[in-house]
C-alpha positions as CSV (number, residue, x, y, z in Angstrom):
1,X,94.9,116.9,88.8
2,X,93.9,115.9,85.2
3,X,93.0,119.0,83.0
4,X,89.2,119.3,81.4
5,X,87.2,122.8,81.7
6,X,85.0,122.7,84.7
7,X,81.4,123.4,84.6
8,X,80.4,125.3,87.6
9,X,81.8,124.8,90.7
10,X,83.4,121.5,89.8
11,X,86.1,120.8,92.4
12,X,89.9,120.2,91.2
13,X,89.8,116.2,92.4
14,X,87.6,115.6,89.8
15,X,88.4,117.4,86.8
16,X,91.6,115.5,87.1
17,X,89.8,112.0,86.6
18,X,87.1,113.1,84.1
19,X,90.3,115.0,82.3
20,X,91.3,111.6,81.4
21,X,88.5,111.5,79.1
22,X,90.6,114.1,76.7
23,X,93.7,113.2,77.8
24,X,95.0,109.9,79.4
25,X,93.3,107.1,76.4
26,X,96.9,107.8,75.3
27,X,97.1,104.6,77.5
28,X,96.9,102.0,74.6
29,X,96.6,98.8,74.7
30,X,99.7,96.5,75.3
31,X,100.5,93.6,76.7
32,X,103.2,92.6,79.6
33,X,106.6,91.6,78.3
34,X,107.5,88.0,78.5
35,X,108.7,86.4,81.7
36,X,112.5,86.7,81.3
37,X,114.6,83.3,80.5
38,X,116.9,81.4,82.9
39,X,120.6,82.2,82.9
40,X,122.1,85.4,81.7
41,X,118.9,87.4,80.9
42,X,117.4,86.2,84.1
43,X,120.5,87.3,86.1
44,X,120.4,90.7,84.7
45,X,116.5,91.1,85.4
46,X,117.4,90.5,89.4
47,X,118.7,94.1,89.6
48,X,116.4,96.9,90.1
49,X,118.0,100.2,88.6
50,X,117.2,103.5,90.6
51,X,115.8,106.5,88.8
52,X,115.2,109.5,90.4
53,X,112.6,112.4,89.0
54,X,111.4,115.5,89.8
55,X,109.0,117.0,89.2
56,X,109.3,121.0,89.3
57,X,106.5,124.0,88.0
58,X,106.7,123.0,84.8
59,X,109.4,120.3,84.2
60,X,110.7,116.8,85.0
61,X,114.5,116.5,86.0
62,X,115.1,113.2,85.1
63,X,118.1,111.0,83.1
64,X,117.6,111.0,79.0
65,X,118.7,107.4,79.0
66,X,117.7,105.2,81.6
67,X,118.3,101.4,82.1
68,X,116.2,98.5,80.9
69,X,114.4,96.1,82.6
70,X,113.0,96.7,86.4
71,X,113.8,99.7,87.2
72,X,112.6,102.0,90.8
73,X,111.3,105.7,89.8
74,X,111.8,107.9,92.9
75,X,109.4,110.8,92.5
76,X,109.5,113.7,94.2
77,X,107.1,117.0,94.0
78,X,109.2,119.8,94.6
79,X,106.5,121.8,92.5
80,X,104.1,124.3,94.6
81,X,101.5,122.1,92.9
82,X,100.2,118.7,92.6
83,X,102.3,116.5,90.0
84,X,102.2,113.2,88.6
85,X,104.1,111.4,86.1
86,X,103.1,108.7,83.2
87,X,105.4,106.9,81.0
88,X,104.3,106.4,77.5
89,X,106.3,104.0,75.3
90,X,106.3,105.8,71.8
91,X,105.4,103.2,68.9
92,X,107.8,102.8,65.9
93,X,107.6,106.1,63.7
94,X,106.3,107.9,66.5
95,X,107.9,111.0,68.6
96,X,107.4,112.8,71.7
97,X,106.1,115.6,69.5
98,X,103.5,114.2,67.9
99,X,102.6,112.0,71.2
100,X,101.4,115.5,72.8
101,X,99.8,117.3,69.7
102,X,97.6,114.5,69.7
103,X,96.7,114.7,73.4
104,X,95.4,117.9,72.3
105,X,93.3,116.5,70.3
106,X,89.3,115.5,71.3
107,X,90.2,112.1,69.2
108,X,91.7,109.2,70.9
109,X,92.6,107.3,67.9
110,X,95.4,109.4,66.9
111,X,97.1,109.1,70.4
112,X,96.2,105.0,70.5
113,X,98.1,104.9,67.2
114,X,101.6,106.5,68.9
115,X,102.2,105.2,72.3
116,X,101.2,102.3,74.8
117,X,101.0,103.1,78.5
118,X,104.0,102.1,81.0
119,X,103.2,103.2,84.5
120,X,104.7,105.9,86.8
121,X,103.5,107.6,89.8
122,X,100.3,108.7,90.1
123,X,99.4,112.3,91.3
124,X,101.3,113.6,94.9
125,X,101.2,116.9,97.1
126,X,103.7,119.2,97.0
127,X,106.4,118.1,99.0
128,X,106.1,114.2,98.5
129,X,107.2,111.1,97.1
130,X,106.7,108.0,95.5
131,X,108.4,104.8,94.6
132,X,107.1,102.8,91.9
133,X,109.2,99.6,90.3
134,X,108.0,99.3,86.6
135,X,109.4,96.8,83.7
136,X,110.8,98.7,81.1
137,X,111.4,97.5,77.6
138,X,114.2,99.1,76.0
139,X,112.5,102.0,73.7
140,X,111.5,105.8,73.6
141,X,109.6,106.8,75.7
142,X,107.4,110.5,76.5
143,X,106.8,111.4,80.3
144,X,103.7,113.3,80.9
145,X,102.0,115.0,83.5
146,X,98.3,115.5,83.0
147,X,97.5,117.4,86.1
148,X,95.7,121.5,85.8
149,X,95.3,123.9,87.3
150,X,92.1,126.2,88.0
151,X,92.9,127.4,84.5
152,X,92.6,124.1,82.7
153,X,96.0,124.4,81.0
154,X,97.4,120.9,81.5
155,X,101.0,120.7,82.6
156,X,102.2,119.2,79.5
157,X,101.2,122.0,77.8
158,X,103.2,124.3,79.8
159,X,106.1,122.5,79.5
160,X,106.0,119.5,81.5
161,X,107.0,116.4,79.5
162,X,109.9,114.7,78.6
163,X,111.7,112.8,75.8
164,X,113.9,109.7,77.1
165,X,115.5,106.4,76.0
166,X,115.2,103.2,77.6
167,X,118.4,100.9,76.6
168,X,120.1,98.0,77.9
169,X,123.2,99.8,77.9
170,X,122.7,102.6,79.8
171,X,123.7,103.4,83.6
172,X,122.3,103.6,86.3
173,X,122.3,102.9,90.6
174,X,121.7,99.6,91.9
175,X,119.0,99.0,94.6
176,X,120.3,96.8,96.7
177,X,117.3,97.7,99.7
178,X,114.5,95.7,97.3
179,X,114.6,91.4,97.4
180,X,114.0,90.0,94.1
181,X,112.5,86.3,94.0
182,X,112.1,85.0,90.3
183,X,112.9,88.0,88.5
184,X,110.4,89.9,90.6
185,X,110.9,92.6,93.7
186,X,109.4,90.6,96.5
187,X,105.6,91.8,97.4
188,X,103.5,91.6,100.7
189,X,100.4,91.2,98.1
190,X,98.8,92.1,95.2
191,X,96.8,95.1,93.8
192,X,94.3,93.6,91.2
193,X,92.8,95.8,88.7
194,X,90.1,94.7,86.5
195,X,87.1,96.1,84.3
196,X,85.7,97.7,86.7
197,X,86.8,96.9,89.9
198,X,90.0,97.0,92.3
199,X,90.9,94.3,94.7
200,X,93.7,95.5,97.8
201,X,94.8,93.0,99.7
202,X,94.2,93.3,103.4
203,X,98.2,93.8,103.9
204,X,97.3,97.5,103.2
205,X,95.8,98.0,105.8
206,X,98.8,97.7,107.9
207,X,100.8,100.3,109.2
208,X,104.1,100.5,108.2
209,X,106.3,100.3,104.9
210,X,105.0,97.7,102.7
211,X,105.8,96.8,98.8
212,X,102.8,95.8,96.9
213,X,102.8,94.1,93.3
214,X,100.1,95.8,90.8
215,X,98.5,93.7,88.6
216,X,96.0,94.6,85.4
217,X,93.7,91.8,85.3
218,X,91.0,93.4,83.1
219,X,90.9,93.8,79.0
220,X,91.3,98.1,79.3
221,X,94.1,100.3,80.9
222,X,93.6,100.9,84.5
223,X,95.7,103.0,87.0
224,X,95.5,103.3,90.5
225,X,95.1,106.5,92.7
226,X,95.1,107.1,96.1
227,X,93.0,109.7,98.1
228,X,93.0,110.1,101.8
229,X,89.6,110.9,102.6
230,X,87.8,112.1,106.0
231,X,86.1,109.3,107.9
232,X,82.2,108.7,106.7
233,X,83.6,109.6,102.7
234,X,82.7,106.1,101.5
235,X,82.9,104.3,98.0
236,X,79.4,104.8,97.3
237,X,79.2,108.6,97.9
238,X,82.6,108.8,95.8
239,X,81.2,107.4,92.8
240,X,77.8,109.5,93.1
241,X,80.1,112.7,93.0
242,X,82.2,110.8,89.8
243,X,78.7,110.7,87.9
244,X,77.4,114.0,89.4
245,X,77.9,116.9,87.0
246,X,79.7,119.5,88.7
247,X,81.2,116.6,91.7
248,X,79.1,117.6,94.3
249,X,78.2,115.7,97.3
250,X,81.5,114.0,98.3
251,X,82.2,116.7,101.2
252,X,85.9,117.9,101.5
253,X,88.3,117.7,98.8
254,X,90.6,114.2,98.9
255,X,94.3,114.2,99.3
256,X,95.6,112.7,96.1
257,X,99.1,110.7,98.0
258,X,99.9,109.0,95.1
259,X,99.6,105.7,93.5
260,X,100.3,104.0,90.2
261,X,100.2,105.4,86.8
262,X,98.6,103.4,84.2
263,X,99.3,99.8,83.0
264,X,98.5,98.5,79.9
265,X,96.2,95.0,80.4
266,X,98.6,92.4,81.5
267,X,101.4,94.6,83.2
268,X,102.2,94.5,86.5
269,X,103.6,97.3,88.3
270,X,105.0,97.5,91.8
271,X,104.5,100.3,94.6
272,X,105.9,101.1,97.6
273,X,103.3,102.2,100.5
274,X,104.1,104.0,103.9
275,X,100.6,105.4,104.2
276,X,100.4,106.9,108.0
277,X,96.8,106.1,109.6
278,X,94.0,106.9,108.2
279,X,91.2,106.6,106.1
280,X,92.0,105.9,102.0
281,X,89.7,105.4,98.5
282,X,91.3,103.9,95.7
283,X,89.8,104.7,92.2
284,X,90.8,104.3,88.4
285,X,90.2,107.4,86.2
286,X,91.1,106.1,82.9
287,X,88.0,106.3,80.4
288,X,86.1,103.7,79.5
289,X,86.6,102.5,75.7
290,X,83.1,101.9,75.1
291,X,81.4,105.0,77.2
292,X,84.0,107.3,77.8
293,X,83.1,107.9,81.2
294,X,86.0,107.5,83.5
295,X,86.6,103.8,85.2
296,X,85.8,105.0,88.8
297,X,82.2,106.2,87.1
298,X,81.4,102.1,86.6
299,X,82.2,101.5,90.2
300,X,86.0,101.1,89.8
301,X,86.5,102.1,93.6
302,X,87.6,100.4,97.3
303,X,88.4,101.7,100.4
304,X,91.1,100.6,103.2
305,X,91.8,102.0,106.1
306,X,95.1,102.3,108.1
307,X,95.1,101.8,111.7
């Protein structure tokens, strides 16, 4: 869950979207890379590279140098607490340390100035996983996780972040499970995000494994989270708790299983979805340029259920 001090009895589910606020406007604006050329390039973006992270209380085991170009993060919580993981791309001058005093900071400009968002794996239980397939540029990069605990201190703080280089020369496992058609993993559908809404495709609600494409349609960042919510917990109640000021009136707490991390407009993402049956919200958290208020506040919500 994203950090920012609660007021009252605020649940944990949403200081974690309206931490973003503070916090996650690190996501700055950048656009998809080029569709890769025929040939030799083209060739090389057909493999998807595995990386595997995990995330522990307070630290992400992960390679320092990881391949470039589309590349499957694995992550799995083996925390006692929630986790989640975002990949900033650190802008020329930049480093990881500055990246994160600025986070500190209640100005966004500083942290818009350093680093561009690049997906990951949005936030998961203790004891799961996720499989996201991003599009790396070769770069450095910062890995963050933005959730809290009841005591506001957001895991980066503690310890939980991570320097790394993305480079065309650097190892890594071949998936050979994923199809790729036209320098792209093969999708049952796509995931369109846009100011301020998100479209699912009704593929999700099938049971079963499924890989979906995420796309950022819109002119802002936007993310994708997942909550499994109790039957009757509609989109309409969700947002009234969003905009409430202490997040009352939603009922019991949602399961965050996962999601996407935020894109930059433009980039497309891809996830991998298992989801047993059940009822599901999807929501963007990331805060509105012009308002600040988080994404899922302006209606940014849907619903699917698994049968």
């Amino acid at each position: 869950m994203r950090n920012r001090k609660n007021k009252g009895n605020t649940s944990a589910w949403m200081s974690r979207g309206l931490a973003l606020v503070l916090f996650a406007v690190v996501l700055a604006l950048v656009t998809m890379p080029t569709t890769v050329a025929a040939g030799k390039k083209h060739a090389q973006s057909a493999r998807i590279h595995v990386v595997t992270v995990v995330a522990k209380n307070f630290v992400f085991q992960m390679p320092s140098k990881i391949p470039s170009g589309l590349v499957e993060i694995v992550f799995v919580n083996r925390g006692s607490v929630t986790h989640m993981i975002q990949l900033l791309r650190l802008k020329n001058g930049a480093s990881g340390a500055k990246v994160l005093k600025t986070l500190q900071s209640p100005s966004l400009k500083p942290t818009l100035a350093l680093a561009t968002a690049a997906g990951g794996s949005n936030s998961l239980a203790p004891g799961h996983s996720q499989h996201v397939i991003l599009r790396l540029a070769a770069g450095r990069y910062e890995a963050v996780c933005f959730d809290s605990e009841p005591g506001n201190v957001p895991h980066f703080i503690r310890g939980m972040h991570k320097t790394f280089t993305v480079t065309g020369s650097a190892a890594g496992k071949t998936d050979v499970d994923e199809t790729v058609k036209n320098g792209r993993p093969a999708a049952g559908g796509t995931i369109v995000l846009r100011d301020f809404s998100i479209v699912v495709p009704s593929a999700i609600a099938r049971r079963g494994a499924h890989t979906f494409a995420v796309l950022n349609r819109g002119p802002q960042t936007h993310e994708m989270a997942i909550f499994r919510v109790q039957a009757g917990q509609t989109v309409k109640r969700f947002i009234a708790a969003v905009n409430s000021p202490n997040g009352k009136g939603f009922g019991p707490e949602p399961k965050e299983v996962g999601g996407i991390s935020a894109l930059a407009p433009g980039a497309m993402g891809w996830i991998e979805l298992n989801l047993p049956p059940g009822h599901y919200l999807v929501a963007c958290f990331v805060p509105d340029l012009k308002t600040n208020k988080p994404h899922a506040a302006l209606g940014m919500v849907n619903s699917f259920t698994v049968k």
